[in-house]
FIPA-434465 format. One record per atom (N, C-alpha, C): residue in three letters; chain; atom name; x, y, z. Coordinates in pm, whole numbers, plus 50000, padded with zeros to 5 digits. Example, Ala and Ser with C-alpha at 12.3 -4.5 7.8 and 13.67 -1.06 7.14 Angstrom:
BEGIN
+-----+---+----+-------+-------+-------+
:   r : c :  a :     u :     v :     w :
+-----+---+----+-------+-------+-------+
: ALA : A :  N : 51319 : 49431 : 50780 :
: ALA : A : CA : 51230 : 49550 : 50780 :
: ALA : A :  C : 51320 : 49670 : 50780 :
: SER : A :  N : 51285 : 49775 : 50708 :
: SER : A : CA : 51367 : 49894 : 50714 :
: SER : A :  C : 51290 : 50003 : 50787 :
+-----+---+----+-------+-------+-------+
REM end
This chain:
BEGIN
+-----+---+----+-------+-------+-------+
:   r : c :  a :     u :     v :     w :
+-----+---+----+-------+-------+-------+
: UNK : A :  N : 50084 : 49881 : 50000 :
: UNK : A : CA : 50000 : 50000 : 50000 :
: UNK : A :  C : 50088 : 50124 : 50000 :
: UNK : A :  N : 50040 : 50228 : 49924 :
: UNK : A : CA : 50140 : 50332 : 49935 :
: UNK : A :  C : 50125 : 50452 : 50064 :
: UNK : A :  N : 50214 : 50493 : 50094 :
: UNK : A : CA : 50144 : 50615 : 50213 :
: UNK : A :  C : 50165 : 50724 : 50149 :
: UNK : A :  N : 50053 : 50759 : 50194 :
: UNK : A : CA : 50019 : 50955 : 50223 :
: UNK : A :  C : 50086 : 51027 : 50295 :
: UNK : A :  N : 50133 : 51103 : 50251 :
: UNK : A : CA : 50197 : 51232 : 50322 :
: UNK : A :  C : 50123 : 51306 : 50319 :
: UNK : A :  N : 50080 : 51397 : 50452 :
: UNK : A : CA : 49983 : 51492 : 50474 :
: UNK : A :  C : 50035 : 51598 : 50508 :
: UNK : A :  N : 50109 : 51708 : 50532 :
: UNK : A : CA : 50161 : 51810 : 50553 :
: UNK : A :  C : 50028 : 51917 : 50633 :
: UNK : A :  N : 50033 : 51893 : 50767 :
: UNK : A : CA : 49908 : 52023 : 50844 :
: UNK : A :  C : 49920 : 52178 : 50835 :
: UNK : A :  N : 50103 : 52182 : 50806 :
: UNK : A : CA : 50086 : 52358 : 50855 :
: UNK : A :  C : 50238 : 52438 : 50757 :
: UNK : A :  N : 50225 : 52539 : 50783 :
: UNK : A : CA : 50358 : 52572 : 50680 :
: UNK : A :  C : 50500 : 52550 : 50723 :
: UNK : A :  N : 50571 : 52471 : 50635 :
: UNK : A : CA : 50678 : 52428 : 50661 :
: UNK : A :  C : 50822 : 52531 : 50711 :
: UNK : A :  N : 50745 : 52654 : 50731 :
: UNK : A : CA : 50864 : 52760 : 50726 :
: UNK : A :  C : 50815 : 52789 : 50899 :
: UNK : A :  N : 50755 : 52717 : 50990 :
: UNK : A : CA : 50748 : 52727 : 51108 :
: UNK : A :  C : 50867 : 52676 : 51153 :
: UNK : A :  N : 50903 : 52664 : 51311 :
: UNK : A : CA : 51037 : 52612 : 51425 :
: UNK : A :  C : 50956 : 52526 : 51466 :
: UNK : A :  N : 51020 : 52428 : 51541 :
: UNK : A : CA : 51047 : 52315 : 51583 :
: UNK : A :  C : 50926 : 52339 : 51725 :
: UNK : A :  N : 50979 : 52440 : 51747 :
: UNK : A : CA : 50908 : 52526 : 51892 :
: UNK : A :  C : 50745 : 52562 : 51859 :
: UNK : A :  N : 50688 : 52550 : 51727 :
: UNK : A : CA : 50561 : 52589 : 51673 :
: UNK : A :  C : 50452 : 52443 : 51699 :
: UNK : A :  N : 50515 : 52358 : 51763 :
: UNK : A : CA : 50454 : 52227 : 51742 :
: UNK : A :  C : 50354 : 52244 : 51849 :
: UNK : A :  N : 50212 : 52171 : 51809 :
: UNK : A : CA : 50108 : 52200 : 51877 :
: UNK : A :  C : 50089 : 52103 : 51991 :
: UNK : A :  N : 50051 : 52168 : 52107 :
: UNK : A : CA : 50038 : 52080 : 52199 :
: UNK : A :  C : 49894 : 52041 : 52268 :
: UNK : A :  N : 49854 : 51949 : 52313 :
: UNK : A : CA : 49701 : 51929 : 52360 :
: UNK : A :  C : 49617 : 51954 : 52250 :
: UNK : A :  N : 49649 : 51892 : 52087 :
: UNK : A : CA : 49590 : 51952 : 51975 :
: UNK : A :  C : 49485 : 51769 : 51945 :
: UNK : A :  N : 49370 : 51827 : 51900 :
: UNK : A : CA : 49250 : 51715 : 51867 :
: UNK : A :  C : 49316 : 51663 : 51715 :
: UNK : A :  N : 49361 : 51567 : 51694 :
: UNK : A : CA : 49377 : 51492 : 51556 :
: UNK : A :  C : 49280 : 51433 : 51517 :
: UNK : A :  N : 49237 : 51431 : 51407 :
: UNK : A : CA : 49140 : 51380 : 51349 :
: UNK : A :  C : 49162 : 51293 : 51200 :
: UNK : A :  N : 49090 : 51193 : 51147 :
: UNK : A : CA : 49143 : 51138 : 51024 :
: UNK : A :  C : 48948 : 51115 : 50978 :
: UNK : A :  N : 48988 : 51178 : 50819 :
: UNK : A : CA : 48857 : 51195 : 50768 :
: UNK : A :  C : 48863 : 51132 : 50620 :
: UNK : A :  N : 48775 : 51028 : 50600 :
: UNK : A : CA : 48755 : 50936 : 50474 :
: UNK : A :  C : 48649 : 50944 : 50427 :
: UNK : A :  N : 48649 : 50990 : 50314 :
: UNK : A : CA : 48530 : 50984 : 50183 :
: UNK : A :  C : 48545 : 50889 : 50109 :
: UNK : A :  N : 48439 : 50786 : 50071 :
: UNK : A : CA : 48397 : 50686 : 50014 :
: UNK : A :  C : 48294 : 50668 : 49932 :
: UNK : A :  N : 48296 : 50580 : 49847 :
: UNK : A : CA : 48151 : 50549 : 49729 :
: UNK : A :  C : 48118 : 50413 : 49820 :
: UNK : A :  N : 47978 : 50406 : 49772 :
: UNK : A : CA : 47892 : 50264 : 49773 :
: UNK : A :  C : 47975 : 50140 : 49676 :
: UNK : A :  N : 48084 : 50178 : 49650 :
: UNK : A : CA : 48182 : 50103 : 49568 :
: UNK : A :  C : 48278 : 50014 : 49679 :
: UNK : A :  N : 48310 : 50077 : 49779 :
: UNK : A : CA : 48379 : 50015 : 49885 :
: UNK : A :  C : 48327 : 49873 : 49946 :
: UNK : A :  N : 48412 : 49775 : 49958 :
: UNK : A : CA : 48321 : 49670 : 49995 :
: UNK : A :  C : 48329 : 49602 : 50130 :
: UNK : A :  N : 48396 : 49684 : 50189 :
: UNK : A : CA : 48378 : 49606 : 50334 :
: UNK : A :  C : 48337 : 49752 : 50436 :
: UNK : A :  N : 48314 : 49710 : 50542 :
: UNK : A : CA : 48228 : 49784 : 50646 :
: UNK : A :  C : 48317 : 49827 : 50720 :
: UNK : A :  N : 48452 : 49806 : 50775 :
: UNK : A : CA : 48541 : 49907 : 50799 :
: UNK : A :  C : 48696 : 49930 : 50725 :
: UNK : A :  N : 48786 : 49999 : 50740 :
: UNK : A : CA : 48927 : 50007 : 50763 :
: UNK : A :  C : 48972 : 50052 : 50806 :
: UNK : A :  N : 49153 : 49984 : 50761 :
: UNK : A : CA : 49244 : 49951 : 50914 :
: UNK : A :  C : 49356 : 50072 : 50800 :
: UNK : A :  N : 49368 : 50117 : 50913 :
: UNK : A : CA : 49480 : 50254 : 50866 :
: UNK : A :  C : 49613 : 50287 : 50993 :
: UNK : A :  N : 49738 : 50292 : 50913 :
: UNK : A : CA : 49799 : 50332 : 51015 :
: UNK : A :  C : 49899 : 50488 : 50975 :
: UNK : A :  N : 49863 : 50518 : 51083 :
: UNK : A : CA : 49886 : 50672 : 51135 :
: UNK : A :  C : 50033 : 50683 : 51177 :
: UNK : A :  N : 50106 : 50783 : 51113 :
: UNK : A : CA : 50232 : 50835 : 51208 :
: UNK : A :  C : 50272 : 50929 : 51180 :
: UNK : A :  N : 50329 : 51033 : 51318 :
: UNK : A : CA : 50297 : 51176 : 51325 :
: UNK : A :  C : 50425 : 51213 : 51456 :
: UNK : A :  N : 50497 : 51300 : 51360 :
: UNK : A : CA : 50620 : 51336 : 51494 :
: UNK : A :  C : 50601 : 51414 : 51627 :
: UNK : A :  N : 50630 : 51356 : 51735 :
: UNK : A : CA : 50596 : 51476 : 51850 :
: UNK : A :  C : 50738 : 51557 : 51839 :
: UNK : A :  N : 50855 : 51530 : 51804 :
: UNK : A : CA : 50957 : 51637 : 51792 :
: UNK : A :  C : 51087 : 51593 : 51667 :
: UNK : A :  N : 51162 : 51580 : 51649 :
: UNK : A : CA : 51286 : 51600 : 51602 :
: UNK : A :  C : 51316 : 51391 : 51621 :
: UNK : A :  N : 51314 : 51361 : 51736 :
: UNK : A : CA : 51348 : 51248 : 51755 :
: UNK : A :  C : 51270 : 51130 : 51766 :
: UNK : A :  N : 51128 : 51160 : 51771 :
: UNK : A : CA : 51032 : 51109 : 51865 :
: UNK : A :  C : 50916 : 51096 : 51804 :
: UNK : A :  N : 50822 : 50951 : 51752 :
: UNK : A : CA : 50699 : 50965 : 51705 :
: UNK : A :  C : 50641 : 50867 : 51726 :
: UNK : A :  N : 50488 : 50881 : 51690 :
: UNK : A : CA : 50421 : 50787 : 51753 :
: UNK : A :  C : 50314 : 50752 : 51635 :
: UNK : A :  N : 50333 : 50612 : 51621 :
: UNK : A : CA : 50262 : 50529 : 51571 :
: UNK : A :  C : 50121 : 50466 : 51583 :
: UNK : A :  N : 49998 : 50489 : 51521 :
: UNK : A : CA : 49895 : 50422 : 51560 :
: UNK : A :  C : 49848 : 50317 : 51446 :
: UNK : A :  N : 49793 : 50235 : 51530 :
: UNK : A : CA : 49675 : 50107 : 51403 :
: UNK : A :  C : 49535 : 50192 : 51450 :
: UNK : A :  N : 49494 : 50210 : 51329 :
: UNK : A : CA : 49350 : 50262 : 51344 :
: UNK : A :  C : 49220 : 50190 : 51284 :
: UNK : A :  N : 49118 : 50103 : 51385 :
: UNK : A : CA : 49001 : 50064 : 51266 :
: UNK : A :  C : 48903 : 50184 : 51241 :
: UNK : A :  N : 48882 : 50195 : 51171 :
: UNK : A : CA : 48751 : 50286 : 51155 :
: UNK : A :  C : 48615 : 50234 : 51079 :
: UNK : A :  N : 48512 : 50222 : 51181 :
: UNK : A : CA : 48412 : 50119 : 51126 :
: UNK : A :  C : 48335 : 50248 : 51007 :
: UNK : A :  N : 48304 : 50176 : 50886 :
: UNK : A : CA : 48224 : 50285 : 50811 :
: UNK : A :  C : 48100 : 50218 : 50806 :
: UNK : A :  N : 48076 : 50133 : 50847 :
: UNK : A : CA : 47905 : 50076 : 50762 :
: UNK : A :  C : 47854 : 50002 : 50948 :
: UNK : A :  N : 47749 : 49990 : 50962 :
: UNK : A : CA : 47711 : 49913 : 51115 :
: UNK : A :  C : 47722 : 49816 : 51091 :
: UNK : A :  N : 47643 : 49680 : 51155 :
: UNK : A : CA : 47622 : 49537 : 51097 :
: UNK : A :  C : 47513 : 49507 : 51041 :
: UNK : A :  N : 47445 : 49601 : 51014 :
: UNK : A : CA : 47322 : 49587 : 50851 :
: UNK : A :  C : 47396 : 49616 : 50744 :
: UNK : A :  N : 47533 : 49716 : 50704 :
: UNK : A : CA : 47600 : 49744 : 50623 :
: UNK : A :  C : 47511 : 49879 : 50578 :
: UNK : A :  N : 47461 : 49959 : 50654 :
: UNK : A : CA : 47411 : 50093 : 50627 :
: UNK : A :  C : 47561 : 50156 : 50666 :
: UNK : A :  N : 47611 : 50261 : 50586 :
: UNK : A : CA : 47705 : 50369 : 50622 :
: UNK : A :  C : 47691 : 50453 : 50724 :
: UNK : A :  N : 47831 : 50505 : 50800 :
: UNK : A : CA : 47782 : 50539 : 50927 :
: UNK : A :  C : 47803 : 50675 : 50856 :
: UNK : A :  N : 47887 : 50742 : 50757 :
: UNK : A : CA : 47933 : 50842 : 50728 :
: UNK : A :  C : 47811 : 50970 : 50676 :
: UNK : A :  N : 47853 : 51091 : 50705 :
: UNK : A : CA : 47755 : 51184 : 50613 :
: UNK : A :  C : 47742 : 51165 : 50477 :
: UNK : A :  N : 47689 : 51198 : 50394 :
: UNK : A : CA : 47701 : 51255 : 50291 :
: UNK : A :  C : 47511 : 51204 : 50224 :
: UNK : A :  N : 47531 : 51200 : 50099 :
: UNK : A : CA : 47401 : 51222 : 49995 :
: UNK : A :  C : 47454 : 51149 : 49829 :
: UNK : A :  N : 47364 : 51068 : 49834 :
: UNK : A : CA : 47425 : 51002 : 49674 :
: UNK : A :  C : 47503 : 50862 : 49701 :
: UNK : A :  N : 47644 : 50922 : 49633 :
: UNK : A : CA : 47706 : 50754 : 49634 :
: UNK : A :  C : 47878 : 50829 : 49688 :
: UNK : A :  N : 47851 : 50921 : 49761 :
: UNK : A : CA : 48003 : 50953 : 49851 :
: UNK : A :  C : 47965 : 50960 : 49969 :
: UNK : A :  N : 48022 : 50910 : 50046 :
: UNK : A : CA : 48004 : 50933 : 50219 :
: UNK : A :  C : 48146 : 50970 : 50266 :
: UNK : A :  N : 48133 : 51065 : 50366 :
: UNK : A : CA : 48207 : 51073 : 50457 :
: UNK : A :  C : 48218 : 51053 : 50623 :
: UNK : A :  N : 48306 : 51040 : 50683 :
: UNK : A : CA : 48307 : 50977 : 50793 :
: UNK : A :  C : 48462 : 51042 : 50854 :
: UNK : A :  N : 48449 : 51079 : 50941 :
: UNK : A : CA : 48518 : 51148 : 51008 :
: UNK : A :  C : 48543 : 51104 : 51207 :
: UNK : A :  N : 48645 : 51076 : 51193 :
: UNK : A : CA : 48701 : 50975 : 51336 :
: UNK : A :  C : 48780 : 51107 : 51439 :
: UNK : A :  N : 48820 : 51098 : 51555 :
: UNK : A : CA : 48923 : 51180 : 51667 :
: UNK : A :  C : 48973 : 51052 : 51670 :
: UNK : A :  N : 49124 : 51083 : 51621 :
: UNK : A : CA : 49205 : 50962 : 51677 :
: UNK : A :  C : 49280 : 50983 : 51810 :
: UNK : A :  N : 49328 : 51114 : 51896 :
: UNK : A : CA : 49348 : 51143 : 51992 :
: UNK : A :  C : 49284 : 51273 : 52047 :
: UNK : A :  N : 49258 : 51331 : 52138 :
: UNK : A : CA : 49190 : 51433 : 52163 :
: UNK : A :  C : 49250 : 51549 : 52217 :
: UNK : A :  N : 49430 : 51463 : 52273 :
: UNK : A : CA : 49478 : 51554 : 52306 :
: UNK : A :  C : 49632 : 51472 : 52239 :
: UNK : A :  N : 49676 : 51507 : 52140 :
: UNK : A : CA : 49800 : 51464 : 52072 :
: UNK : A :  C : 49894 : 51604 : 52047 :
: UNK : A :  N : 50022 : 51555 : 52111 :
: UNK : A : CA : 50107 : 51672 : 52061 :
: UNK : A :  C : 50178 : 51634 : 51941 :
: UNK : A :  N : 50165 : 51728 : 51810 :
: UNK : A : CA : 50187 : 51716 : 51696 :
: UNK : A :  C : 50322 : 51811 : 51629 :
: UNK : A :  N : 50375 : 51771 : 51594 :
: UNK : A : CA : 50490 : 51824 : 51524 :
: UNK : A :  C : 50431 : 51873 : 51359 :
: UNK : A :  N : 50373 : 52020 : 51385 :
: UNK : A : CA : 50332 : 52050 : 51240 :
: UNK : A :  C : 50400 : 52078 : 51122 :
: UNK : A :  N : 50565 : 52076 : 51199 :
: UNK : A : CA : 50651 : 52120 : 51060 :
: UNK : A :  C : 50665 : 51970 : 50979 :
: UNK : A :  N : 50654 : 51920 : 51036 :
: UNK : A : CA : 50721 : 51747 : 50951 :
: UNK : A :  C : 50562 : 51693 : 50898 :
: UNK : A :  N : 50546 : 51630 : 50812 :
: UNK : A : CA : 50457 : 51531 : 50776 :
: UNK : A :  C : 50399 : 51440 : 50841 :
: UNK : A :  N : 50235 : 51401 : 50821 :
: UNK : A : CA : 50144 : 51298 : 50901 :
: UNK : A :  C : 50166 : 51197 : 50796 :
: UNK : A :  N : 50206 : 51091 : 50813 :
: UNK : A : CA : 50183 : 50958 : 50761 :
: UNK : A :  C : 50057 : 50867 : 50757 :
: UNK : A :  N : 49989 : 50874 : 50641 :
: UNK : A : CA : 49879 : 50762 : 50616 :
: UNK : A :  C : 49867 : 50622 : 50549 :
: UNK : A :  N : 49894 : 50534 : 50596 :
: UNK : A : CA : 49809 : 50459 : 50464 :
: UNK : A :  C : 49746 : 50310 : 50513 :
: UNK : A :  N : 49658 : 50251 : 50399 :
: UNK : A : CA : 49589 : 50165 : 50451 :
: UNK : A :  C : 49706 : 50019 : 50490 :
: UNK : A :  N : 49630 : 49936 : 50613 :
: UNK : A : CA : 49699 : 49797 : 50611 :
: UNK : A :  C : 49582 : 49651 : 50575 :
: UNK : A :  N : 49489 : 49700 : 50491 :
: UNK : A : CA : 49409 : 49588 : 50464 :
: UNK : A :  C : 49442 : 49499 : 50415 :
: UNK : A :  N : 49417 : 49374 : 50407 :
: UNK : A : CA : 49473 : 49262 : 50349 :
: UNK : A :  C : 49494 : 49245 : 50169 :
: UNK : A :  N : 49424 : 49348 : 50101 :
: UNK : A : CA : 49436 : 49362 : 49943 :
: UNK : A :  C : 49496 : 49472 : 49926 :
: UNK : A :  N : 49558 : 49485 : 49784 :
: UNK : A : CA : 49603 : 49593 : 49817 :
: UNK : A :  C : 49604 : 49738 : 49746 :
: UNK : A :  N : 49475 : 49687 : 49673 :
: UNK : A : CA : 49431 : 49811 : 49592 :
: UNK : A :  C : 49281 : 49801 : 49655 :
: UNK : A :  N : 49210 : 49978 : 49696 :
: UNK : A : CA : 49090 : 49956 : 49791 :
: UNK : A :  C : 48985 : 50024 : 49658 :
: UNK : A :  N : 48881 : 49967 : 49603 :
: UNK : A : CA : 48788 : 50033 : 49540 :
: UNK : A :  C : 48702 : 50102 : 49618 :
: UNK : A :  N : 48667 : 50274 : 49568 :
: UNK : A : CA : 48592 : 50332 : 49669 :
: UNK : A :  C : 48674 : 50413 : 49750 :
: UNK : A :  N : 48745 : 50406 : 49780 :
: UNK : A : CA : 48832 : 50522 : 49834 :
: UNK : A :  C : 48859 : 50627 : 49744 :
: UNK : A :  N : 48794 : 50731 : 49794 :
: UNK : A : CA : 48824 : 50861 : 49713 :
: UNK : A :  C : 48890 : 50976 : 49749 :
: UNK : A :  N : 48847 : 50998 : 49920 :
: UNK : A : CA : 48979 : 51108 : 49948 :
: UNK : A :  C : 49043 : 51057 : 50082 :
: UNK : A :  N : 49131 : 51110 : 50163 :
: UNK : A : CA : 49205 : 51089 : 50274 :
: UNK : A :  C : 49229 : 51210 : 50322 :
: UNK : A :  N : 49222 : 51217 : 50470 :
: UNK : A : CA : 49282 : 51372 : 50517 :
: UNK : A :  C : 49269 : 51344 : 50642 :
: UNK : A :  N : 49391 : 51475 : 50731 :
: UNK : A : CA : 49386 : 51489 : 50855 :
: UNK : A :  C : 49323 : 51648 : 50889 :
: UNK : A :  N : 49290 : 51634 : 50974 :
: UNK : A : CA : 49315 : 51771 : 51059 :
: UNK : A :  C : 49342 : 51767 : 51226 :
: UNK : A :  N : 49435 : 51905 : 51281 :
: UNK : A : CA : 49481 : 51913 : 51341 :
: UNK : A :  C : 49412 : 52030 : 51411 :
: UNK : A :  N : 49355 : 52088 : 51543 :
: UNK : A : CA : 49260 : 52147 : 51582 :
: UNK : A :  C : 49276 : 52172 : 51746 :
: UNK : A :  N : 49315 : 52251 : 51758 :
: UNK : A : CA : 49382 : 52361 : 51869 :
: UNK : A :  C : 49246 : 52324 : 51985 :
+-----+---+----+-------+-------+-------+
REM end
């Protein structure tokens, strides 16, 4: 699977600009094309210069009727997770995304994103 590089903030900040007690969030838009009811994503995000932290993330998108849990209208949903509520984030360096599902091309995946939220 390939990873995402997500870049949160402008790279011409210090080391010292890194946010602390900040809400991370990871937000996936999908079609009715997707065929399973959740995914497994892993996350990594520097707290400084030396130091980062790694997550496995499931994120359920559909219940166990296979109705979508995500917003949207039509044939895109979105769905939007807090993966920590209080994560200190290193905004000059890059968030690392990508999927660890067992195939390795995902139909239905249409966008990927973080946000980072003071």
């Amino acid at each position: 699977a390939d990873t995402v590089l997500l870049l949160p903030a402008d790279t011409s900040l210090h080391d010292n600009d890194s946010l602390v007690n900040a809400a991370l969030k990871v937000a996936l838009r999908h079609s009715n094309a997707y065929l399973y009811s959740n995914i497994w994503l892993e996350l990594t995000y520097h707290i400084d210069n030396h130091r980062f932290v790694r997550d496995t993330l499931d994120i359920r998108l559909a219940d166990v009727y296979g109705r979508w849990l995500g917003s949207g209208f039509g044939a895109s949903y979105q769905r939007e997770v807090t993966v920590s509520p209080a994560a200190v984030v290193d905004i000059t360096r890059p968030v690392a995304l990508r999927h660890i599902m067992r195939v390795d091309t995902l139909q239905g995946i249409e966008q990927v994103g973080i946000e980072v939220v003071r």
